[in-house]
N, C-alpha and C positions, 0 to 999 in steps of 0.2 A: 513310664507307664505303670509296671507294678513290679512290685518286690517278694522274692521266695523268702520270708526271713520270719524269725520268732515274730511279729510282730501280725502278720498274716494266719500264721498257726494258733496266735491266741484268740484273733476275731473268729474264726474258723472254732474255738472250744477245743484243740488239740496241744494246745502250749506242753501236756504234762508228756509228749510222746519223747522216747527214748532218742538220742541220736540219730541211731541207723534208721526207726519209723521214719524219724522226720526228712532224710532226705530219698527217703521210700514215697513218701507222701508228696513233697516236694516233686520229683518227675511224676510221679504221677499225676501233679496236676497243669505241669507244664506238657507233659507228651496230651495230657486231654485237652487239655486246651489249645494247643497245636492244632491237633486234629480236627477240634470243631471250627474253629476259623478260617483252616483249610478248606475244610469242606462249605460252608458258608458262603468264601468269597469264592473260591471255583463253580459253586451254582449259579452267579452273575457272570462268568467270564466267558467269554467265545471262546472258540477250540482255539483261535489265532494267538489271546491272548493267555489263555492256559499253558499252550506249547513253549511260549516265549516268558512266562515265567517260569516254567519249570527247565529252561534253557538255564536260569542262575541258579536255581536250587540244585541241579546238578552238577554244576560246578562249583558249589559250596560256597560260592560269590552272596553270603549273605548281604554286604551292604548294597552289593547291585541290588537284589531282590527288596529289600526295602527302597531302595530312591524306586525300582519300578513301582511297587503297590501305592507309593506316598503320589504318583506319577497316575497313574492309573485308576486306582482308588483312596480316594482322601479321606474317605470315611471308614478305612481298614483298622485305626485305632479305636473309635468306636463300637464296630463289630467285636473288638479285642475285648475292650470296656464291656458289654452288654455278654459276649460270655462267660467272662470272668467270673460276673456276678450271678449267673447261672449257675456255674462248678462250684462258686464258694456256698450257694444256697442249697444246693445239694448235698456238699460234705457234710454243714453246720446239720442238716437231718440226720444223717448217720453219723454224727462226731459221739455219741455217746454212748452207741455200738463201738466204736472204734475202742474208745479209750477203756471199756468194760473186756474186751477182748485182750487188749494191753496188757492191763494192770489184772489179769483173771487169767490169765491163757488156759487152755484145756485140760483137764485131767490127763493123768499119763492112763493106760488103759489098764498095767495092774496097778494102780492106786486103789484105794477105797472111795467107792461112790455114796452119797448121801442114802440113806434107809429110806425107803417110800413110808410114806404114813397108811395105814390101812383105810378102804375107801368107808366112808362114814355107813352108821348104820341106822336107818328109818324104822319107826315105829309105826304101823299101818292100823 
């Protein structure tokens, strides 16, 4: 389907993130993307078959829980597909907040802060 790897982080505009960012970023985009697909294919699902899937997720039986979705819903990689490309067009907006943040991180609070320029002066 798809891949967590430098190769996603560079289409994404994050390639330059540190290590530890990157597998920061990494779950973060697997737990959200989890999540939205969860939620997704649970708003199609009757209470019946809600119950009985989450019969295999809590028994940590992930390949049961894929043969059922692949069973049940054929079109769950799809869904996978269309919001993948939702998170990654999301990130790629804020990838340059991100990397500004990075590579800048915050002033310590006694450091010295930049001097305000004084507000300009009009001649009336």
């Amino acid at each position: 389907m798809f891949k967590l790897d430098d190769d996603l982080l560079k289409e994404l505009g994050l390639i330059g993130l540190p290590p530890e960012e990157k597998t920061k970023m990494f779950n973060h985009i697997y737990e959200t993307l989890e999540m939205r697909v969860g939620i997704k294919l649970a708003d199609q699902m009757t209470n019946e078959q809600l119950n009985e899937f989450e019969s295999y997720i809590d028994k940590n039986d992930e390949a049961g829980a894929l043969k059922w979705l692949e069973t049940n819903f054929p079109n769950y990689k799809r869904v996978v597909a269309d919001e993948l490309e939702k998170l990654k067009s999301e990130i790629k907006q804020v990838a340059p907040q991100i990397m500004a943040t990075i590579n800048n991180p915050t002033t310590p609070p006694d450091a010295p802060t930049h001097q305000q320029n004084p507000p300009p002066q009009f001649n009336q």
